[in-house]
N, CA, C and O atoms as a Maestro MAE file, in Angstrom:
{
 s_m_m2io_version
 :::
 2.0.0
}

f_m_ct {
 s_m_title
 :::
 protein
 m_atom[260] {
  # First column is atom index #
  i_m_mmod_type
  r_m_x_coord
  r_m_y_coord
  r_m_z_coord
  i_m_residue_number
  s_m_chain_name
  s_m_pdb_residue_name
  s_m_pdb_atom_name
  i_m_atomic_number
  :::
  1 25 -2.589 -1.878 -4.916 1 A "UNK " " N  " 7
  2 3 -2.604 -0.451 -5.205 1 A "UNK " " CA " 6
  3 2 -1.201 0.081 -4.936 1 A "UNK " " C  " 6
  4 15 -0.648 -0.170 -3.865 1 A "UNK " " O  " 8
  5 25 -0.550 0.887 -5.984 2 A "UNK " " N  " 7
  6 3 0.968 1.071 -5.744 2 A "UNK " " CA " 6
  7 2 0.716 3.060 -4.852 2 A "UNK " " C  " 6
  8 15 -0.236 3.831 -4.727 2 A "UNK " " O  " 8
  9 25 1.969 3.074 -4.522 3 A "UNK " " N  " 7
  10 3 1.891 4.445 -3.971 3 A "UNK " " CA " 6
  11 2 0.960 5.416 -4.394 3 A "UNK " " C  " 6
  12 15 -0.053 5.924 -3.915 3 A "UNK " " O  " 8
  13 25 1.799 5.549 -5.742 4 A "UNK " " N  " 7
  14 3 0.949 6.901 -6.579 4 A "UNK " " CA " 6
  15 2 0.089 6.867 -6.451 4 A "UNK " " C  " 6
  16 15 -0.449 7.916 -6.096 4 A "UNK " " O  " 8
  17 25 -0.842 5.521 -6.647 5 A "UNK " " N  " 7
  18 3 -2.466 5.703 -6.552 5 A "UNK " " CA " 6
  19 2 -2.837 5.985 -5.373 5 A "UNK " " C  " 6
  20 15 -3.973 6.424 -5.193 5 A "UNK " " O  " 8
  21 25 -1.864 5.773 -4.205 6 A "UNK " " N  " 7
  22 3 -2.675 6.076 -2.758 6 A "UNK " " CA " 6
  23 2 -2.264 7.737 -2.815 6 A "UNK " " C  " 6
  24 15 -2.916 8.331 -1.956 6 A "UNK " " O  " 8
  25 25 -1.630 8.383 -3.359 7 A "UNK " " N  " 7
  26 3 -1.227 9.439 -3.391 7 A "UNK " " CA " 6
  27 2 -1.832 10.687 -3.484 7 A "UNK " " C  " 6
  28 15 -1.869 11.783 -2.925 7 A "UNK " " O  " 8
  29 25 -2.580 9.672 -5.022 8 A "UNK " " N  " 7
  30 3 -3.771 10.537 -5.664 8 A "UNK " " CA " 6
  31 2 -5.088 10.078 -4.672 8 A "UNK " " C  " 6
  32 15 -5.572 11.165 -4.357 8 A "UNK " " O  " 8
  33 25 -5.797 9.155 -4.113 9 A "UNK " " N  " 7
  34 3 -6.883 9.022 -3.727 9 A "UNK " " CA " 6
  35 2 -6.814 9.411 -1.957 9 A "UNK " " C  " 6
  36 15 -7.841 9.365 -1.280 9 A "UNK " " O  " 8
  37 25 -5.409 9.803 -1.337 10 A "UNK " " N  " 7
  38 3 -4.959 10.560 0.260 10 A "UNK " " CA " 6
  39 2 -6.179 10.574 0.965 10 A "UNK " " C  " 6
  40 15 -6.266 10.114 2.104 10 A "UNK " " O  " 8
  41 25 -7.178 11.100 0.324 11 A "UNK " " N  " 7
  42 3 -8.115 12.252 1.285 11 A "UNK " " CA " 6
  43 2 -9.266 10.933 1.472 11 A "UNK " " C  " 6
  44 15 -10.153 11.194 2.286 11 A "UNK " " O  " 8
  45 25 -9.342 9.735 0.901 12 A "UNK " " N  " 7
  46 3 -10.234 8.804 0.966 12 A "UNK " " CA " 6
  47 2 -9.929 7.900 1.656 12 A "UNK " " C  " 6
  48 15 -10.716 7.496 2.513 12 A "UNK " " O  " 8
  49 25 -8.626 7.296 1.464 13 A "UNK " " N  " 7
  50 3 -7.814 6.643 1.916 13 A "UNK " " CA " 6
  51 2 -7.194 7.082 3.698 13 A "UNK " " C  " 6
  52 15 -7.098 6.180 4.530 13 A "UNK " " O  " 8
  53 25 -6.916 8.195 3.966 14 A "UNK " " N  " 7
  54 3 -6.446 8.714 5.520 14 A "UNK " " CA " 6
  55 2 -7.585 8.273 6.465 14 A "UNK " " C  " 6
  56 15 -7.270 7.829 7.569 14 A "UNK " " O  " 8
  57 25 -8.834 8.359 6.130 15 A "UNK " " N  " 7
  58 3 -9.607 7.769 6.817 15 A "UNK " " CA " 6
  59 2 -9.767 6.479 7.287 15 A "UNK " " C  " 6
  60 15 -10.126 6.194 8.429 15 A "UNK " " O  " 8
  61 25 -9.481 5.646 6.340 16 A "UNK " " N  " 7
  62 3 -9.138 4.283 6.825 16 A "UNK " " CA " 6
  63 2 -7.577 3.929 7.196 16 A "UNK " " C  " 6
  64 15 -7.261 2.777 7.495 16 A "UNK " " O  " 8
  65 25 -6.521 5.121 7.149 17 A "UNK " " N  " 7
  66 3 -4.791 4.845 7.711 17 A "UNK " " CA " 6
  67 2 -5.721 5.187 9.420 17 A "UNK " " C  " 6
  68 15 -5.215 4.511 10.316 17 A "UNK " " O  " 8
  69 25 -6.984 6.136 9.935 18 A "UNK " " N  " 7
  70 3 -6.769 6.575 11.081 18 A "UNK " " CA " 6
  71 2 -7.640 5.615 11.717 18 A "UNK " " C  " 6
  72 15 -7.697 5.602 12.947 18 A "UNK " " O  " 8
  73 25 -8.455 4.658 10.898 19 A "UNK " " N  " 7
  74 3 -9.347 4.073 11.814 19 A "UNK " " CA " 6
  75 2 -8.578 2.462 12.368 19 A "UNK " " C  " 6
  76 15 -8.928 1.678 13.250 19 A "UNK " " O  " 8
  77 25 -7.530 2.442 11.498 20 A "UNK " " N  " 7
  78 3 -6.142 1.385 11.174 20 A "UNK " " CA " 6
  79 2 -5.137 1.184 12.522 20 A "UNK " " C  " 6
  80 15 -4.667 0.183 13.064 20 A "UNK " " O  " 8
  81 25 -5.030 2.795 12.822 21 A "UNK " " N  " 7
  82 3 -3.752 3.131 13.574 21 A "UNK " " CA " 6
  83 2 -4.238 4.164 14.349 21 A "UNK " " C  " 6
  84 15 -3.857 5.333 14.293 21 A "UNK " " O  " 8
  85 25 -5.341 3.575 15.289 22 A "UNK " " N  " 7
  86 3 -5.960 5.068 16.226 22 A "UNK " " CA " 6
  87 2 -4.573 5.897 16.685 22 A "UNK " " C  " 6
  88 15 -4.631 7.126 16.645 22 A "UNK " " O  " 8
  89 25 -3.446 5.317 17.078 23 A "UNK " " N  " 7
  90 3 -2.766 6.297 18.101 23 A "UNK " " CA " 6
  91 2 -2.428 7.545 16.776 23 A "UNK " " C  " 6
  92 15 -2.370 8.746 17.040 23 A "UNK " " O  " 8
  93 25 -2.286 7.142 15.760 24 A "UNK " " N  " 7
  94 3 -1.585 8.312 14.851 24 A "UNK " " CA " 6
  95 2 -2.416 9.418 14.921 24 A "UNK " " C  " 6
  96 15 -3.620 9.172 14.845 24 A "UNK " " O  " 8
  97 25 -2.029 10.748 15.067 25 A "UNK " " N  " 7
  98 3 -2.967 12.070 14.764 25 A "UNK " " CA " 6
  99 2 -3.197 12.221 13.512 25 A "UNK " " C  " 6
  100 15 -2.691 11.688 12.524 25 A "UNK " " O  " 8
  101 25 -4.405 13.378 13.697 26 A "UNK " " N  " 7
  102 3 -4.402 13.965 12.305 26 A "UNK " " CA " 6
  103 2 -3.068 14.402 11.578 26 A "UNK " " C  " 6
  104 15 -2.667 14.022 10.478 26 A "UNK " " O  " 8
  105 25 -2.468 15.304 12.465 27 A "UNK " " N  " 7
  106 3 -1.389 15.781 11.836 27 A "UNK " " CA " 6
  107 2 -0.309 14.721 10.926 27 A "UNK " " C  " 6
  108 15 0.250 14.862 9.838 27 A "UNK " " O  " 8
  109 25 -0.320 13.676 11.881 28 A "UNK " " N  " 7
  110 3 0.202 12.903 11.127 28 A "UNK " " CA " 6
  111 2 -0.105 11.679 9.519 28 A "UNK " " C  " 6
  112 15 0.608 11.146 8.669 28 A "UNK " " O  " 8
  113 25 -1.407 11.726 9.813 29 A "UNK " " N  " 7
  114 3 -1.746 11.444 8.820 29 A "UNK " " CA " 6
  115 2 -1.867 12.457 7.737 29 A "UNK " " C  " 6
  116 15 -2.000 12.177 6.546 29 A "UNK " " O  " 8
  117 25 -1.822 13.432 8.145 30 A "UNK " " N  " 7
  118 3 -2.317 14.786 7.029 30 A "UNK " " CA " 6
  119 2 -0.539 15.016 6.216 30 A "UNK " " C  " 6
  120 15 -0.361 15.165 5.007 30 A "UNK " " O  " 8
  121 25 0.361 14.989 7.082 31 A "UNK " " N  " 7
  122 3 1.883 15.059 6.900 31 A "UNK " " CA " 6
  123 2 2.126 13.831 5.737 31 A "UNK " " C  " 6
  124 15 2.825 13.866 4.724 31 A "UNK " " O  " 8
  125 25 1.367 12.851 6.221 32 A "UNK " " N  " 7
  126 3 1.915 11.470 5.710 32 A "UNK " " CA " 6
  127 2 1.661 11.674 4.045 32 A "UNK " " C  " 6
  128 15 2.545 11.249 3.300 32 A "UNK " " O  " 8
  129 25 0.671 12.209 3.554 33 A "UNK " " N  " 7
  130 3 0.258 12.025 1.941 33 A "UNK " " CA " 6
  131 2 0.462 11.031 1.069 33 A "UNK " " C  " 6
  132 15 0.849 11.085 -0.098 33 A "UNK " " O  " 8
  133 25 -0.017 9.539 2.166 34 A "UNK " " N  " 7
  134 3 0.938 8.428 1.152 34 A "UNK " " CA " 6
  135 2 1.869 8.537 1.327 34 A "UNK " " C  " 6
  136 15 2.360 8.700 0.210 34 A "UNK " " O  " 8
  137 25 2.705 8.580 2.105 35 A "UNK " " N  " 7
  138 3 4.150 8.047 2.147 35 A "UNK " " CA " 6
  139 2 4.012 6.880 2.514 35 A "UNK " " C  " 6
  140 15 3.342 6.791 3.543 35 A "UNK " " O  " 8
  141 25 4.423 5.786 2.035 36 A "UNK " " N  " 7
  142 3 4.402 4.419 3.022 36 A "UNK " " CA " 6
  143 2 5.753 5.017 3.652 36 A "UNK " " C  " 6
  144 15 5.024 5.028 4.644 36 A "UNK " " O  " 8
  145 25 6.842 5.464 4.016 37 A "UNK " " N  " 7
  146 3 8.153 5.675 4.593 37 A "UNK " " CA " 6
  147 2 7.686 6.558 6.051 37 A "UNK " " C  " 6
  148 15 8.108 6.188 7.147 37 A "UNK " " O  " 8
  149 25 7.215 7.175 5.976 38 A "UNK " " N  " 7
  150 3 6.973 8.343 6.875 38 A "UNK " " CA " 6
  151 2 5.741 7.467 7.453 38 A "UNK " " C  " 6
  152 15 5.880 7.270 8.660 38 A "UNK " " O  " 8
  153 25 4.611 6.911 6.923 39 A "UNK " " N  " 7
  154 3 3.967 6.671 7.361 39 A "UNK " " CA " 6
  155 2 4.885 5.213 8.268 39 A "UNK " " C  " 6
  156 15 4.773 5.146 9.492 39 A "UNK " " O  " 8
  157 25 5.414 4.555 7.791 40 A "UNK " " N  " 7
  158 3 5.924 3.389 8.805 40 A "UNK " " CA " 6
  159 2 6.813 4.178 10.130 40 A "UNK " " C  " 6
  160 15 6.693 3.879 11.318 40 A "UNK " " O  " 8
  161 25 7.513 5.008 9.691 41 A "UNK " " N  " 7
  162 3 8.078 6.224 10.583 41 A "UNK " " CA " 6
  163 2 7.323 6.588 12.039 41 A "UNK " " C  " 6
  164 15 7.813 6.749 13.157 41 A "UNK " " O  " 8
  165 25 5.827 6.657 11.538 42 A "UNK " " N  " 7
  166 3 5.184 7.124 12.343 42 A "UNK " " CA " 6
  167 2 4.825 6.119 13.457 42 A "UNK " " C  " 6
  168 15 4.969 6.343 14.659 42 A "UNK " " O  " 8
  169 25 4.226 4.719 12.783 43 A "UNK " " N  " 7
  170 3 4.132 3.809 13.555 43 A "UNK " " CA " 6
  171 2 4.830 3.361 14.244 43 A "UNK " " C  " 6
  172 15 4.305 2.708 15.146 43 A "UNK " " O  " 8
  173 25 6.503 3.449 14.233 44 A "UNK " " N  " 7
  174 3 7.234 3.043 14.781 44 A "UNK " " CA " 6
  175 2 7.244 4.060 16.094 44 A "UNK " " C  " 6
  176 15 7.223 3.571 17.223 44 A "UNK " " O  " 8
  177 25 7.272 5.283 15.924 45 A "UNK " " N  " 7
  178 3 7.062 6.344 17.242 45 A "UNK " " CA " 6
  179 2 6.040 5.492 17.873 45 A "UNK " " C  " 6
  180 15 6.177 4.545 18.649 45 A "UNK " " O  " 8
  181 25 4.912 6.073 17.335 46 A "UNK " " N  " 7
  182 3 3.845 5.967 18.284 46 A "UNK " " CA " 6
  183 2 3.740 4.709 18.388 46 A "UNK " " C  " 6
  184 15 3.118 4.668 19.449 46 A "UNK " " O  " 8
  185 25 3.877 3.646 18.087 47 A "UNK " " N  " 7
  186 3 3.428 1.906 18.625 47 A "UNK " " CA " 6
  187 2 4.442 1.518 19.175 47 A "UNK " " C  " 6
  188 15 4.107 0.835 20.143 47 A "UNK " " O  " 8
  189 25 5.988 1.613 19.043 48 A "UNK " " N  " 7
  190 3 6.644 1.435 19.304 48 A "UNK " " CA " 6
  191 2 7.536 0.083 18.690 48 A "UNK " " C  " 6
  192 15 8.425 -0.586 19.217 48 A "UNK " " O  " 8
  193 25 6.909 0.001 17.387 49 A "UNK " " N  " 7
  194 3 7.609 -1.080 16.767 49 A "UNK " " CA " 6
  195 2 8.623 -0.827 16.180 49 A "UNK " " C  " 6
  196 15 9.000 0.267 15.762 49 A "UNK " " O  " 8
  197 25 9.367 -2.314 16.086 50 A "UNK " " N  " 7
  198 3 10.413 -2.529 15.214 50 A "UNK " " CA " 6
  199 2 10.559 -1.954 13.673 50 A "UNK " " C  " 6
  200 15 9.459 -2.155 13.158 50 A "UNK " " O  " 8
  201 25 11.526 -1.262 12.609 51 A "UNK " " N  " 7
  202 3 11.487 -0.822 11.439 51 A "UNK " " CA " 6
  203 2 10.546 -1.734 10.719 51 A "UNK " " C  " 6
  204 15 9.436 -1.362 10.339 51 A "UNK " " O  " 8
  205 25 11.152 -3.273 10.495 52 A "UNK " " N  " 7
  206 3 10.470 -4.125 10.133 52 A "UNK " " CA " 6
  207 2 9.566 -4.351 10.156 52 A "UNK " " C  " 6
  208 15 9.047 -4.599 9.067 52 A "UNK " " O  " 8
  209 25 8.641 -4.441 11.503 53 A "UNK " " N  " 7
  210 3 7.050 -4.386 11.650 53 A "UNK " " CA " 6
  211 2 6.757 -3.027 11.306 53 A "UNK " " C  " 6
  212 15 6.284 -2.844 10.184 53 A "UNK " " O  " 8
  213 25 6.887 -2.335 11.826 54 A "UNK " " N  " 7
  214 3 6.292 -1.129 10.913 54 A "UNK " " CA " 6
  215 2 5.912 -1.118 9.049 54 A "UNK " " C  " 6
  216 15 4.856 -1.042 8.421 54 A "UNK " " O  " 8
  217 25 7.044 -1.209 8.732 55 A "UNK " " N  " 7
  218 3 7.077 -1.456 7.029 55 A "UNK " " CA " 6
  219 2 5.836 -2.559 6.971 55 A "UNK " " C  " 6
  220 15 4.754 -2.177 6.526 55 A "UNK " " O  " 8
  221 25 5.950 -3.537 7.293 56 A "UNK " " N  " 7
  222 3 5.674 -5.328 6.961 56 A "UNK " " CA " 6
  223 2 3.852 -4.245 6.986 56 A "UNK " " C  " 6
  224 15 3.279 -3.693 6.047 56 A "UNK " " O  " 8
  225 25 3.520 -4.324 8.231 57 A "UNK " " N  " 7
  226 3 1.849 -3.207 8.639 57 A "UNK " " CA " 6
  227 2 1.585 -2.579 7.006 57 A "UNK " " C  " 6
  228 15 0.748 -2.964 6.189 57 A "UNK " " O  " 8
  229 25 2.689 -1.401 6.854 58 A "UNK " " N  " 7
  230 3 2.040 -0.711 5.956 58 A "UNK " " CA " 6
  231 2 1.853 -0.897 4.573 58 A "UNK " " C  " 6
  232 15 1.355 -0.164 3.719 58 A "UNK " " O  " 8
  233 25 2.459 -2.267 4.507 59 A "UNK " " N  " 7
  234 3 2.509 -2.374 2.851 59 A "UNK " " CA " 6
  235 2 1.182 -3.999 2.754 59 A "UNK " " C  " 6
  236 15 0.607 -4.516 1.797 59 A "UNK " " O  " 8
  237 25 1.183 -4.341 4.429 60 A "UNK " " N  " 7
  238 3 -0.333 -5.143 4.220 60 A "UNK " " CA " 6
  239 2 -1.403 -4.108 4.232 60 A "UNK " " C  " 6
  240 15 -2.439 -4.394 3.633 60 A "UNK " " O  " 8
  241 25 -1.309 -2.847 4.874 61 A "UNK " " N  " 7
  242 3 -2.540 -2.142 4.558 61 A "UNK " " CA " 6
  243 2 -2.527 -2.042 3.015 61 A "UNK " " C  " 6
  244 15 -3.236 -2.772 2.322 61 A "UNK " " O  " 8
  245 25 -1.761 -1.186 2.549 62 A "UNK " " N  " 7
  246 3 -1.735 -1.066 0.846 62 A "UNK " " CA " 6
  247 2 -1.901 -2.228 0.229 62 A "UNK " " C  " 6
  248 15 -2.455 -2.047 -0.855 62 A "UNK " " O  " 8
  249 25 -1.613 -3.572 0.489 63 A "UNK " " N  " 7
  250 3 -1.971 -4.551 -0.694 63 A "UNK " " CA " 6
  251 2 -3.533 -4.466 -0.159 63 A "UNK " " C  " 6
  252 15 -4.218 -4.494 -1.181 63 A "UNK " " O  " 8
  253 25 -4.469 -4.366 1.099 64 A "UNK " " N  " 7
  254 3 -5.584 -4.574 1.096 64 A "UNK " " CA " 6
  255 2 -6.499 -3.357 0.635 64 A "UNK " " C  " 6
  256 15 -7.648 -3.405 1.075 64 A "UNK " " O  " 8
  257 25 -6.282 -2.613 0.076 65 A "UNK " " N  " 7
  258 3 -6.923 -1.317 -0.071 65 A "UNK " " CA " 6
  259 2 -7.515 -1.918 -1.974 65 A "UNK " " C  " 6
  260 15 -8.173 -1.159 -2.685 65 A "UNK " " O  " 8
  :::
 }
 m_bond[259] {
  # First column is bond index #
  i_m_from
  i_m_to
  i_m_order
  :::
  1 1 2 1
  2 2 3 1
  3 3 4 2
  4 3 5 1
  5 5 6 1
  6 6 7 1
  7 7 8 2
  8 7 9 1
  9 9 10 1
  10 10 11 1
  11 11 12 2
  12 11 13 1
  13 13 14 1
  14 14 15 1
  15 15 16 2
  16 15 17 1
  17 17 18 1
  18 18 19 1
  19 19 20 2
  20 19 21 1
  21 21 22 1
  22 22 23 1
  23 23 24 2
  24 23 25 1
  25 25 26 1
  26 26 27 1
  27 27 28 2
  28 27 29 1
  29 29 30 1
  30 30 31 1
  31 31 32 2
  32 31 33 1
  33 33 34 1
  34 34 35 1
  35 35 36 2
  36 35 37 1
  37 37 38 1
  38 38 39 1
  39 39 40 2
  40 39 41 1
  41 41 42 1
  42 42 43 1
  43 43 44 2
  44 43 45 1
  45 45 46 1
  46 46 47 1
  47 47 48 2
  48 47 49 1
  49 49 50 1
  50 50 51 1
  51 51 52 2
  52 51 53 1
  53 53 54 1
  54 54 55 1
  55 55 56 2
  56 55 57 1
  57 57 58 1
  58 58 59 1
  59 59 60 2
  60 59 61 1
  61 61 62 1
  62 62 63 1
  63 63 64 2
  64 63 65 1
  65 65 66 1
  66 66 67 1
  67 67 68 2
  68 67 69 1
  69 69 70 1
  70 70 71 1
  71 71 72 2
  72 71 73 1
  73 73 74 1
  74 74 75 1
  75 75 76 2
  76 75 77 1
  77 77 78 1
  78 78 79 1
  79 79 80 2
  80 79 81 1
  81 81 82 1
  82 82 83 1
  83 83 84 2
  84 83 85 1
  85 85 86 1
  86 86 87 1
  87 87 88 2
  88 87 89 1
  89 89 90 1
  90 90 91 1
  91 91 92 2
  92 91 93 1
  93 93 94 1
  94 94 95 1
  95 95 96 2
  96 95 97 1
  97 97 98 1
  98 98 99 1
  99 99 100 2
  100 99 101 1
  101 101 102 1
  102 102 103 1
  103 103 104 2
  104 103 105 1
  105 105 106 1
  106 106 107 1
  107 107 108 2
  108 107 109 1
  109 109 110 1
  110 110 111 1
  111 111 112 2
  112 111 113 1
  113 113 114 1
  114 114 115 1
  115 115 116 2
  116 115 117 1
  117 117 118 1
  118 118 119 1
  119 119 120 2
  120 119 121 1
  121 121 122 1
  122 122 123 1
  123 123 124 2
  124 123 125 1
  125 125 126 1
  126 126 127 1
  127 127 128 2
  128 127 129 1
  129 129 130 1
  130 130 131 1
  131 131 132 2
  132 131 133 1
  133 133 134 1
  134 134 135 1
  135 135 136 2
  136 135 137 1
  137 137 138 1
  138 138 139 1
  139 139 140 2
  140 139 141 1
  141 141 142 1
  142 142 143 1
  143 143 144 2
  144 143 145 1
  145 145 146 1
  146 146 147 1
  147 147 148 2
  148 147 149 1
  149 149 150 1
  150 150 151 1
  151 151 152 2
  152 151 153 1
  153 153 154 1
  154 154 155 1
  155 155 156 2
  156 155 157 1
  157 157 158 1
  158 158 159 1
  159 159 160 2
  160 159 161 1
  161 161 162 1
  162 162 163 1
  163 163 164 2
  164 163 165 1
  165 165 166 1
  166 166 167 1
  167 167 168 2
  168 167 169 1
  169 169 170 1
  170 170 171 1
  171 171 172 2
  172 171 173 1
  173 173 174 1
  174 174 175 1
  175 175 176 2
  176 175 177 1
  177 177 178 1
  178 178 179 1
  179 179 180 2
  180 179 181 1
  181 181 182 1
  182 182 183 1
  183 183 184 2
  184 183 185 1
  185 185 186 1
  186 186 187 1
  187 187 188 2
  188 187 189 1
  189 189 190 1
  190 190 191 1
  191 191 192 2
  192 191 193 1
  193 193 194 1
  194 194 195 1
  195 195 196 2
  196 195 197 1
  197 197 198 1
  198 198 199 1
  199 199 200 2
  200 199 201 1
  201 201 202 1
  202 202 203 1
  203 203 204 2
  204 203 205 1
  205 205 206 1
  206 206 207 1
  207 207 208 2
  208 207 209 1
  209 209 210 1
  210 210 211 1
  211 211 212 2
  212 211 213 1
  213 213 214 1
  214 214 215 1
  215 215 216 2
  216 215 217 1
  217 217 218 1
  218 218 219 1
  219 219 220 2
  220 219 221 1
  221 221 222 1
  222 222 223 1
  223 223 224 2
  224 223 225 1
  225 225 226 1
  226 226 227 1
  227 227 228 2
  228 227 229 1
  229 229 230 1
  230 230 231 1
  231 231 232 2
  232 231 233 1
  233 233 234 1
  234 234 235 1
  235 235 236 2
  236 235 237 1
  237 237 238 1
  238 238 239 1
  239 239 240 2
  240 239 241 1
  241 241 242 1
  242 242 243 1
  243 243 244 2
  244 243 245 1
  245 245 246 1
  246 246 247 1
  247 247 248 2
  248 247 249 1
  249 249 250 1
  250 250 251 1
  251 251 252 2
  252 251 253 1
  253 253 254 1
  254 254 255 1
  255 255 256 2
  256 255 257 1
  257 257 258 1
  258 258 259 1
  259 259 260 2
  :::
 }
}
């Protein structure tokens, strides 16, 4: 599933970015709208990972969706 489509389907999809990544808030998922950028952004705050792991996470969530 490429961006756009997570873009368009957000509101179906955030539910499974929050059950994914408990520490993230709403806010942040609500901010995120599909961004994979912002969304790896986020993980890196709150988990405390590397750029790399962050990215590597969010683009295995998106190929599994």
């Amino acid at each position: 599933m490429n961006e756009d489509r997570i873009k368009g389907q957000w509101k179906q999809i955030s539910g499974k970015v929050k059950a994914q990544w408990g520490k993230l808030t709403d806010d942040d998922v609500r901010v995120s709208e599909g961004n994979a950028e912002y969304l790896a952004g986020k993980l890196q705050q709150r988990y405390g990972m590397a750029k790399d792991q962050a990215k590597k996470e969010v683009n295995d969530f998106i190929d599994s969706l």
